[in-house]
Structure formats: structure tokens, C-alpha cells
C-alpha positions in Angstrom: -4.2 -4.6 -15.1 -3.6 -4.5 -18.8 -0.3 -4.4 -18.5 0.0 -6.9 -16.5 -2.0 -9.2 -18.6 -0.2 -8.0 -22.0 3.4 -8.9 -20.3 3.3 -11.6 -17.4 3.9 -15.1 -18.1 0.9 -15.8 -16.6 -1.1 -14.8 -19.1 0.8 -16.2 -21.9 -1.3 -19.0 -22.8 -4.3 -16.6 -23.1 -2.5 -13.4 -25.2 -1.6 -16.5 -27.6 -5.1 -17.7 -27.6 -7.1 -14.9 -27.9 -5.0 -12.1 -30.2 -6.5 -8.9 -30.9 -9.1 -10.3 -28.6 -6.7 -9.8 -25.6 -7.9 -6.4 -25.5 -11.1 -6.4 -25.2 -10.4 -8.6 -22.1 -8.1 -6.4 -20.5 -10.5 -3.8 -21.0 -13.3 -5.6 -19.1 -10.8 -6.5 -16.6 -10.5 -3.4 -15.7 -13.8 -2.4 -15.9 -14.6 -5.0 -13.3 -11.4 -3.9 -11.3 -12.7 -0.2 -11.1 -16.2 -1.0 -10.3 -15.4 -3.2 -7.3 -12.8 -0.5 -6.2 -15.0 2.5 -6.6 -17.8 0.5 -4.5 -15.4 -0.2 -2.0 -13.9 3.4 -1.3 -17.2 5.4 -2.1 -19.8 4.2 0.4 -16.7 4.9 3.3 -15.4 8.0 1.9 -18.3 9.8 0.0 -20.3 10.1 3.2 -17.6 12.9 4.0 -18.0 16.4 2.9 -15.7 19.2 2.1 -12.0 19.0 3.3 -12.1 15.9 5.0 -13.5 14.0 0.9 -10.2 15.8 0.1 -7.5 14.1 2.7 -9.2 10.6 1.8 -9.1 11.0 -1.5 -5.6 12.1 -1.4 -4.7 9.5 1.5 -6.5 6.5 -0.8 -3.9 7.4 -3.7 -1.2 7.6 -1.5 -1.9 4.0 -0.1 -2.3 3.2 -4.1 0.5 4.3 -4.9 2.7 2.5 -2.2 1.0 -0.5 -2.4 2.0 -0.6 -6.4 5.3 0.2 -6.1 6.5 -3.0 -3.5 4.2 -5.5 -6.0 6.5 -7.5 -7.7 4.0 -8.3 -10.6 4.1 -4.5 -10.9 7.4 -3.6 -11.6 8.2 -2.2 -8.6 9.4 0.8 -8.6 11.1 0.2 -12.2 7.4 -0.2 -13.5 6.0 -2.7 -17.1 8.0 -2.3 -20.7 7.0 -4.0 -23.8 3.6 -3.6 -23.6 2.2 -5.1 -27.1 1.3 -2.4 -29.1 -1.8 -3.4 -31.9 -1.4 -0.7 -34.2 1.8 0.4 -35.7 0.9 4.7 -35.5 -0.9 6.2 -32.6 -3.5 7.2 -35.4 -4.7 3.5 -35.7 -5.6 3.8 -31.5 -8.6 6.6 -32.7 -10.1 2.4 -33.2 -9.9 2.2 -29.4 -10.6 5.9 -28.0 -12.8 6.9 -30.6 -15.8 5.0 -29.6 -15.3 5.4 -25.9 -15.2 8.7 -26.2 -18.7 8.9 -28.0 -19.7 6.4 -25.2 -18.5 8.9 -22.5 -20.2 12.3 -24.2 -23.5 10.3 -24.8 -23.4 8.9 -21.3 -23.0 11.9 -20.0 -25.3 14.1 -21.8 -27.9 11.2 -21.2 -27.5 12.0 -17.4 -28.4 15.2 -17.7 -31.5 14.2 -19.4 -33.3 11.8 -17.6 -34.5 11.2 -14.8 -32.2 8.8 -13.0 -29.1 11.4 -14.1 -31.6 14.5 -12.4 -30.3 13.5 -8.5 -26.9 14.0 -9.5 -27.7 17.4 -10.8 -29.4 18.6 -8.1 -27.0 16.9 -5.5 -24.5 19.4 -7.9 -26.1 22.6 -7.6 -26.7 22.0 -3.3 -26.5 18.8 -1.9 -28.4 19.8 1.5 -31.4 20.7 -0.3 -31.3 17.7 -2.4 -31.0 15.7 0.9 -33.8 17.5 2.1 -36.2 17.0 -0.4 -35.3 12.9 0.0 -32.7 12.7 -2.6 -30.5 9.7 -1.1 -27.5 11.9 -1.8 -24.6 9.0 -0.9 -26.5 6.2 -3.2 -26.3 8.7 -5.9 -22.6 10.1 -5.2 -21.3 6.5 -5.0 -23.6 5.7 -8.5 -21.5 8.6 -10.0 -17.9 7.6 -8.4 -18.2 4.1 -10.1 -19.4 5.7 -13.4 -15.9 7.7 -13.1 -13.7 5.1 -12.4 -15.0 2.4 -14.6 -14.6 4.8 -17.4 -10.9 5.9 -15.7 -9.4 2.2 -15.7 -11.3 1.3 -19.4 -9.1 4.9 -20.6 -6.2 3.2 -18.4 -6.2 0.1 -20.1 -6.6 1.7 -23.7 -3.2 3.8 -22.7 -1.2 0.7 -22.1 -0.4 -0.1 -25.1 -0.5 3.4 -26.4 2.2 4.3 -24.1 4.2 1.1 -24.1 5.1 1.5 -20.5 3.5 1.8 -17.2 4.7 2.8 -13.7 3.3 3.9 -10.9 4.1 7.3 -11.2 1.2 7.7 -14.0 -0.8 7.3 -11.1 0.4 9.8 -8.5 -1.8 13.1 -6.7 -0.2 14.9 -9.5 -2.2 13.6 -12.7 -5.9 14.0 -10.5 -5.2 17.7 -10.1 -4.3 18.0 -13.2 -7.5 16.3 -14.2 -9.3 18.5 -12.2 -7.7 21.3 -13.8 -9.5 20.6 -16.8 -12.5 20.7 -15.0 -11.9 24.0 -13.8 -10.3 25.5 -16.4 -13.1 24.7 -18.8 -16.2 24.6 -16.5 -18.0 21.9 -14.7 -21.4 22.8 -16.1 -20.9 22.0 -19.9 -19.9 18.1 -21.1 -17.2 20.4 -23.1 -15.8 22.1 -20.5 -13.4 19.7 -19.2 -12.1 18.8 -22.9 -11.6 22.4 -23.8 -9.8 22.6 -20.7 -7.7 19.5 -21.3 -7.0 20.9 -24.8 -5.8 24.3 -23.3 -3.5 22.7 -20.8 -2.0 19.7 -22.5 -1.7 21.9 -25.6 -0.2 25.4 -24.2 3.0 23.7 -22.8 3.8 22.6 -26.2 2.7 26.1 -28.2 5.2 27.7 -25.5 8.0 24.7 -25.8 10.7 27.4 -27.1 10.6 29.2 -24.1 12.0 26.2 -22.8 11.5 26.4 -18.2 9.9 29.8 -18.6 6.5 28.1 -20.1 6.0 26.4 -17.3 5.6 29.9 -15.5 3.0 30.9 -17.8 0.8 27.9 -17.7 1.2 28.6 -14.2 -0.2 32.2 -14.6 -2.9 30.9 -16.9 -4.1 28.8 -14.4 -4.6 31.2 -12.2 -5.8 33.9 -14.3 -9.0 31.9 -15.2 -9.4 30.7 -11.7 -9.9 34.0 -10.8 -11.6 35.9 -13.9 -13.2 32.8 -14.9 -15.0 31.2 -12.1 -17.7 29.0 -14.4 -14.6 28.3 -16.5 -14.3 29.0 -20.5 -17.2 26.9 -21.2 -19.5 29.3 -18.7 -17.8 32.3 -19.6 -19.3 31.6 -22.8 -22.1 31.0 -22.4 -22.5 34.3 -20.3 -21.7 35.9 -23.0 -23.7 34.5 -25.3 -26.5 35.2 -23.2 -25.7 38.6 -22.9 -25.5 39.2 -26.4 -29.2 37.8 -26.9 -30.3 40.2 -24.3 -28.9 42.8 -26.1 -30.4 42.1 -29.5 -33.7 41.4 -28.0 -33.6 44.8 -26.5 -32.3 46.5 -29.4 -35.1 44.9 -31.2 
């Protein structure tokens, strides 16, 4: 959406109109695009459980991804070049990610807080006894699948212009499990989890550049280590530990 809107012809009048102001637009563009899309797929698909929320989720960015790739106003296959760029070096876009990201971490540590976020923790931890106990377990699995994708396709619209191009290969299977990755890699049950994870990944690949092909083998290996030895992720390992050591000092004291 924000490329489109930063490029097309169609929107030349307003990108002359409104300058710097264009962004904020795109950005509630896409807001608006991702809540209307997450309504639409969860309420169908998050009333599925376990393998068969997998082949739809997989299934709905496969149709995505198709669907993208024979729109004209997309690029096609060839994809959206020339994005206008508002700052001259990526340092000046900290303006841009650096308050959504305190958004997101306050958001989200809000949630875990209060009492409208305490349904979504207990649907976490066993969503059949949350059901049970008269959680209404969709209603809240939809409420948190809109949350994610309107703060996906605001992040979306911020990279446009970051990356100066967009096809629809940014889009593909690929970049959600590496999102989910992060996820697991750091642990699900600490707001820092997922961005210690994303800092391991996206970081490691480029500590282990000289190795040229061979790093991709160990990131592989990483993976799969701490999918293994780290169930809970870094995050919980931590923590573990840190409880551990308490338990120690208390009983040495």
C-alpha cells in the first residue's frame, strides 16, 4: 500500500499536496488495510486448531502472494522502484521505527497487565481450559491477530521507503518462519524474547559472512541446537537460571 501510494500516478496530486505528511497516510492506510484483512481471515481460520491453523495460514500467503504478483498496480512480478525516501541515511528512519517500537513494547507489556490482555494469556498457557472456564477463546484469538497485523502492515509501510523497493517476494512463507524463528529462538514468554532472537539471527549471518556458503550451515545448526537445548528459548533459559541461582543463595543463606 505505501508503495503504491508513494509511486502511482494516482496518487500524484496527493504526494504533492500533502509532503512529509504522505507518510503518515500511508501508514494509516495500511493500518486500515490490515485490520479489515485480519478480521476477514481470523474469525474463518482461527476457529481451527493445530495443523489444520498451519495449512491456512500457509494456503492464505500463498493466495497473497499469487494474487500480488498478476496486479498490474503491483509490479507484477518485476515489483515497485523509486519509492521516495524522506531521510537521506537510514539513521534519520530511528524518527519512524523508533516510536512504534516503544508503541509495540508498551502495548504489549500492557497486555500482560490488565485485565482485557489476561484471556490471551490464559488462552496461551491451555486454551481448553480457558474455553472452559468461559473465556470466548476465538473473540480473543481474532482481537490478538488484528493487533499483529495492524502492527505488521504499519512496520510494512515504514520499510517502503527504507528499502526503496518492494516485490512480492518480501512477502513469501519464507520471511513468517523466519519471524517465527525469532519467536522461538528467543522465547515466547518474555516481550524480549523475540528481539534477542531477531538480533541473533539477522546478526549471526553477517558475524559469519567470511565463511562465505558455509555460514549458512551454522545458522542452520544454531537453529536447531536451541530448538532442542532451549525449549523456552534464550529469554527462558535465562530466566531458569536466574531462578536457580536465587535458590541457591537463599539456601546457602
Amino acid at each position: 500500500m505505501a508503495a503504491i501510494m508513494g509511486t502511482h500516478a494516482w496518487f500524484a496530486p496527493w504526494r504533492d499536496g500533502l509532503g512529509l505528511l504522505l507518510y503518515p497516510v500511508e501508514w494509516l492506510a495500511a493500518l486500515a488495510l490490515g485490520v479489515v484483512l485480519g478480521v476477514a481471515v481470523g474469525y474463518p481460520a482461527l476457529r481451527l486448531r493445530g495443523i489444520y491453523l498451519a495449512l491456512a495460514t500457509i494456503a492464505f500467503v500463498q493466495v497473497v502472494g499469487v494474487a500480488v504478483l498478476n496486479l498490474p498496480i503491483a509490479g507484477g512480478a518485476v515489483g515497485i522502484f523509486g519509492i521516495p525516501q524522506p531521510f537521506t541515511t537510514r539513521l534519520g528512519y530511528l524518527w519512524f521505527f523508533g516510536p512504534l517500537f516503544l508503541f509495540a513494547m508498551l502495548l504489549v507489556h500492557r497486555l500482560g497487565t490488565v485485565g482485557r490482555g489476561l484471556p490471551l494469556l490464559a488462552i496461551r498457557e491451555d486454551e481448553l481450559a480457558a474455553g472452559a472456564m468461559g473465556v470466548a477463546t476465538t473473540r480473543n484469538k481474532v482481537t490478538a491477530f488484528v493487533l499483529g497485523c495492524a502492527l505488521a502492515t504499519v512496520t510494512g509501510a515504514m520499510s517502503a521507503p527504507l528499502l526503496n523497493t518492494w516485490n512480492a517476494r518480501q512477502g513469501t512463507f519464507d520471511a513468517s518462519v523466519t519471524c517465527l524463528a525469532y519467536v522461538l529462538i528467543g522465547g515466547s514468554r518474555s516481550i524480549w524474547g523475540p528481539l534477542c532472537g531477531a538480533a541473533l539471527l539477522v546478526g549471526l549471518p553477517e558475524l559469519l559472512r567470511p565463511l562465505q556458503d558455509s555460514r549458512m550451515i551454522l545458522n542452520g545448526l544454531v537453529l536447531v541446537i536451541a530448538c532442542v537445548y532451549l525449549p523456552r528459548g534464550i529469554m527462558g533459559a535465562l530466566a531458569g537460571l536466574g531462578k536457580r541461582l536465587r535458590a541457591a543463595r537463599s539456601g546457602a543463606a
